[in-house]
C-alpha positions in Angstrom: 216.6 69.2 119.5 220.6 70.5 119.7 222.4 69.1 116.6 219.4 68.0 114.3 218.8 70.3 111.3 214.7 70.8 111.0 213.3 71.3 107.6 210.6 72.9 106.2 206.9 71.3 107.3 208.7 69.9 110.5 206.9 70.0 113.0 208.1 70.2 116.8 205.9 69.7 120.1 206.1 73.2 122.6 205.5 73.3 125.6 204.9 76.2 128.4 207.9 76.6 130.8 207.3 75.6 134.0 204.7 77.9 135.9 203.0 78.8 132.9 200.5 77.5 130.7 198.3 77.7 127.5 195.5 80.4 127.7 193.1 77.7 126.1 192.7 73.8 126.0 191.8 74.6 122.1 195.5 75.8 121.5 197.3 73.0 119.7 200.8 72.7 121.1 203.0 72.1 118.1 205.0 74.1 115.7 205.9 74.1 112.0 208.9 75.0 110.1 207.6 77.3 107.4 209.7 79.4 105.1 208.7 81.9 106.5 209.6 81.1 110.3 208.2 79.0 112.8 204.0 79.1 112.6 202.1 78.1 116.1 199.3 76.5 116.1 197.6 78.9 118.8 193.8 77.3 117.7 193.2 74.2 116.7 189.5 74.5 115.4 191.3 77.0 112.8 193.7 74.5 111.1 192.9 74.0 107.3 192.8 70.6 105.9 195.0 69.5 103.1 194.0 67.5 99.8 190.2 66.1 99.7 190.7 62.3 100.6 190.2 59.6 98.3 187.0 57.7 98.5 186.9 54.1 96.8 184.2 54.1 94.1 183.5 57.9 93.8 184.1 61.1 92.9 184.1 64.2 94.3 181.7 67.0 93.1 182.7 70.5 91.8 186.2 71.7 91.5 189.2 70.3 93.9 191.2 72.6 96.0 195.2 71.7 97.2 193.9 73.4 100.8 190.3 73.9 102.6 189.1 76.3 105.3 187.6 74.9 108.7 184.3 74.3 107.9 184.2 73.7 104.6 182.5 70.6 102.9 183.5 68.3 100.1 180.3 66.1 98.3 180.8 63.0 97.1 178.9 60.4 94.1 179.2 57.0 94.1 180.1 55.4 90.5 177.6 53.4 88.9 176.2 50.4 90.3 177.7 51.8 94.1 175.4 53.2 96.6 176.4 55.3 99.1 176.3 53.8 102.9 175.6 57.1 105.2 176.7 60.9 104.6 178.2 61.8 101.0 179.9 64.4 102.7 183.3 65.2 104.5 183.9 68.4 106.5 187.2 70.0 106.9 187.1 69.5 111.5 190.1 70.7 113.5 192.6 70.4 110.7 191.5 66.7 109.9 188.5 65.6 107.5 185.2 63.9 109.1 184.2 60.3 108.8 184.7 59.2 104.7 181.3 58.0 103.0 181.1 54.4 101.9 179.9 53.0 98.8 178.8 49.8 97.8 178.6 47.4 95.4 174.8 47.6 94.5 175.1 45.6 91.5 173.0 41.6 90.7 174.7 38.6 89.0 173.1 35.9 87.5 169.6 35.8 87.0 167.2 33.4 88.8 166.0 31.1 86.9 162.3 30.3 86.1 160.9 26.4 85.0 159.6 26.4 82.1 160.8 30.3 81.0 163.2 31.8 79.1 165.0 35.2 79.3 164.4 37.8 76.7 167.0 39.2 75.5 170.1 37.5 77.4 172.8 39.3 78.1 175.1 37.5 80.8 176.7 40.1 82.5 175.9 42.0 86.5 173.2 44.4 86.2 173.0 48.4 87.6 170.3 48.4 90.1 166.6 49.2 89.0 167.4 47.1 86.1 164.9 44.6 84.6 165.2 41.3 83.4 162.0 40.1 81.4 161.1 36.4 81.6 158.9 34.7 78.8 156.8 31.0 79.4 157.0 28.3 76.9 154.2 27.6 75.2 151.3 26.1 76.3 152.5 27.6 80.3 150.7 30.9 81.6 152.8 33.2 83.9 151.9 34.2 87.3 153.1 37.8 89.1 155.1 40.0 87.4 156.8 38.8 84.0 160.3 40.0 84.9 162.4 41.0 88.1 164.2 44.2 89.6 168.0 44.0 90.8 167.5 45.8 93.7 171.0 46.4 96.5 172.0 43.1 95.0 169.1 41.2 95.4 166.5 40.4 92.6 163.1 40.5 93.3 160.3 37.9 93.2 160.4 36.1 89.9 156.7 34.8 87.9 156.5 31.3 88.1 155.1 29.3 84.8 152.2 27.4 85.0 151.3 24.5 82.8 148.3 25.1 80.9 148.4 21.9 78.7 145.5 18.9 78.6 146.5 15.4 79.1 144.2 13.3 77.0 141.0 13.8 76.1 138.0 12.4 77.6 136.4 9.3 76.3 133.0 9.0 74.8 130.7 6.2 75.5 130.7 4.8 71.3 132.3 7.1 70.2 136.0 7.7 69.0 138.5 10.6 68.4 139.1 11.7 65.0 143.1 12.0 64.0 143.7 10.9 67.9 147.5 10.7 69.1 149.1 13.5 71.3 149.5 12.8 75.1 149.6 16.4 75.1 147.7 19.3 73.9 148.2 23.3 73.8 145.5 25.8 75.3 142.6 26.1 72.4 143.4 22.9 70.7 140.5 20.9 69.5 139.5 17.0 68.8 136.7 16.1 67.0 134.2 13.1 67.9 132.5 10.6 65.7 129.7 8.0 67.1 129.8 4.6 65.9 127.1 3.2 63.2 123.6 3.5 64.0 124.3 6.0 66.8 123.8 10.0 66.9 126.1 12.5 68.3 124.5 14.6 70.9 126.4 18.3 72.2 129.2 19.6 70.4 130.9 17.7 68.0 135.0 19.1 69.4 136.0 19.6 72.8 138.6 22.1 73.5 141.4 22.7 76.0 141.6 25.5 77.9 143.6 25.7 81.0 144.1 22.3 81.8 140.7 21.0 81.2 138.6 20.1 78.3 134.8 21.3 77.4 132.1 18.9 77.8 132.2 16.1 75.7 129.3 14.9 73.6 127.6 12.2 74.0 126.6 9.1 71.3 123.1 7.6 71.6 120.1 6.8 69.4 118.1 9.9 68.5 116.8 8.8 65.3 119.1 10.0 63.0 119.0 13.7 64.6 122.3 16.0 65.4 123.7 18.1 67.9 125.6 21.4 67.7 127.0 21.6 64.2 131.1 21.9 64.3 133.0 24.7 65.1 135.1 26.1 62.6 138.3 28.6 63.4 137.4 32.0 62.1 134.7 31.2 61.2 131.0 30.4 62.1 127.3 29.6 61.4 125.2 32.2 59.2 121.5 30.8 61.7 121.0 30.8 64.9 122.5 27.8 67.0 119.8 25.1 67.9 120.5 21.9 70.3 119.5 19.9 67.9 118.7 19.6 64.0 116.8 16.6 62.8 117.8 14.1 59.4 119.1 16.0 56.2 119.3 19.4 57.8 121.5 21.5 56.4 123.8 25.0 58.3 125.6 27.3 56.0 129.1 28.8 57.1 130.7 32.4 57.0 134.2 33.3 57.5 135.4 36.3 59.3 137.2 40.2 58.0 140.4 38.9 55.5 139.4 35.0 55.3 137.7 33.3 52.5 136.0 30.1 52.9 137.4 26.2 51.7 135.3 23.6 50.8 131.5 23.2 51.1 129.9 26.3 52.5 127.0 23.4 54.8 127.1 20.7 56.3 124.3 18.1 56.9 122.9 16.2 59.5 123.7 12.6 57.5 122.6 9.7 60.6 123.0 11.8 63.8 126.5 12.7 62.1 127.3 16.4 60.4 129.6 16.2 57.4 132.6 17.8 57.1 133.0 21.1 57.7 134.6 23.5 56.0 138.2 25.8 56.6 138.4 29.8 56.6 141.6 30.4 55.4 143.2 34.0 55.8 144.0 36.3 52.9 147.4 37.0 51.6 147.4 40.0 49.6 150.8 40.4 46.7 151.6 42.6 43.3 152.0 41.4 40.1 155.6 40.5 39.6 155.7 43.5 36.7 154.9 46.1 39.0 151.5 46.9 37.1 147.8 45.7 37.6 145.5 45.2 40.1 146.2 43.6 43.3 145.4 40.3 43.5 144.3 38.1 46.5 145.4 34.1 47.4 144.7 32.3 50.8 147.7 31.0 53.1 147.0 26.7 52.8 148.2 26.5 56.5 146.6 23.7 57.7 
């Protein structure tokens, strides 16, 4: 050490002259050059700890301090989107600060993606976890599980899956044909109606409808001497007596429309050769002002056919 000029926070290794030695193992065996004279390190477990360290992707909690006392503990949060790996502590040990907390990257990326769905609300961007993404089907598809997914520690949980609830082709009829016939495709509660050929009378229901990938039973087209099956179904809207199986020549079935519609075209229909006439529509009610502001309110039906 002769010739070198020692400055303060120096610090210099002592050791005991030879048949002596340090009461304790604890006592550190270094010096420091202070301004106010040398300062022995006589116990290590007493040494304060400087500055609290830096931790990527947190903060520390409360107030920081420039020095901390043995003992002492320093809390740490993790930033959005991080989760903390182990303790969120430090403790100020023997001069030195305990093992540093971890945080990680918690956050999801891209969404999976879903046949036949579509996202609501895209936003393309990573997402905090307990997030949600909410999936939509197309039309005509039914979902299955859950209709959106979690971000969960990066991962996103199970996503619904979309099942096509559409009919192929309707069945055929034995003499009989399809009225207004042409899709290879048809949406859940579509109908198509049935007419028999000359001579022959319709027996069941007059439409068949598709729900969830099958159609109702068909009707049938035979001679039954001029009589008819269930009359037609009509869309909010129905029949004012009590359904029979059958209904012999010329009988007649009034209509009624449900709350808010009003009824188009002939309120019967009759039993004409094994073959009801045409039905009629229930249209729903739009209600507007006058354009002056003043009189009554006046009532039209929507023609969406």
């Amino acid at each position: 050490m002769q010739g070198r000029v020692l400055r303060e926070e120096d610090v210099i290794r002592v050791d005991c002259n030879p048949g002596f030695h340090f009461e304790t193992d604890n006592m550190e065996k270094t010096a420091e050059c202070t301004k106010n004279g040398w300062l022995l390190f006589q116990d290590v477990s007493k040494m304060p700890c400087r500055d609290a360290p830096d931790v990527p992707h947190a903060q520390a909690e409360g107030s920081i301090k420039t020095n901390y006392e043995p003992g002492e503990t320093v809390r740490y949060q993790c930033h959005p989107g991080f989760i903390a790996v182990g303790s969120q502590e430090v403790t100020c040990k023997r001069g030195q600060w305990t093992h540093l907390p971890e945080c990680q990257d918690a956050t999801c990326g891209d969404q999976p993606a879903v046949a036949n769905a579509e996202i609501i609300d895209q936003r393309y961007r990573r997402y905090w976890p307990a997030e949600r993404v909410q999936y939509q089907c197309h039309e005509g598809f039914e979902s299955h599980g859950p209709n959106d997914v979690t971000c969960i520690n990066r991962e996103w949980s199970q996503p619904p899956t979309c099942e096509d609830m559409t009919c192929g082709p309707p069945p055929a009829v034995t003499n009989g044909q399809i009225l207004e016939y042409g899709n290879q495709r048809y949406l859940p509660g579509e109908r198509v109606r049935y007419q028999c050929q000359q001579g022959l009378s319709l027996i069941g229901s007059q439409t068949v409808t598709c729900q969830k990938q099958k159609w109702s039973e068909p009707p049938e087209c035979r001679e039954a001497g001029g009589k008819c099956g269930s009359p037609p179904r009509i869309d909010n809207g129905d029949i004012v007596s009590f359904p029979l199986k059958q209904y012999v020549l010329n009988s007649t079935v009034e209509y009624k429309c449900k709350s808010l519609h009003i009824l188009k075209g002939p309120q019967s229909v009759r039993c004409d050769s094994g073959q009801w006439t045409d039905p009629p529509v229930c249209l729903a009610i739009a209600l507007y002002r006058n354009p002056g502001g003043y009189g009554e309110e006046q009532n039209t039906a929507e023609m969406a056919l």
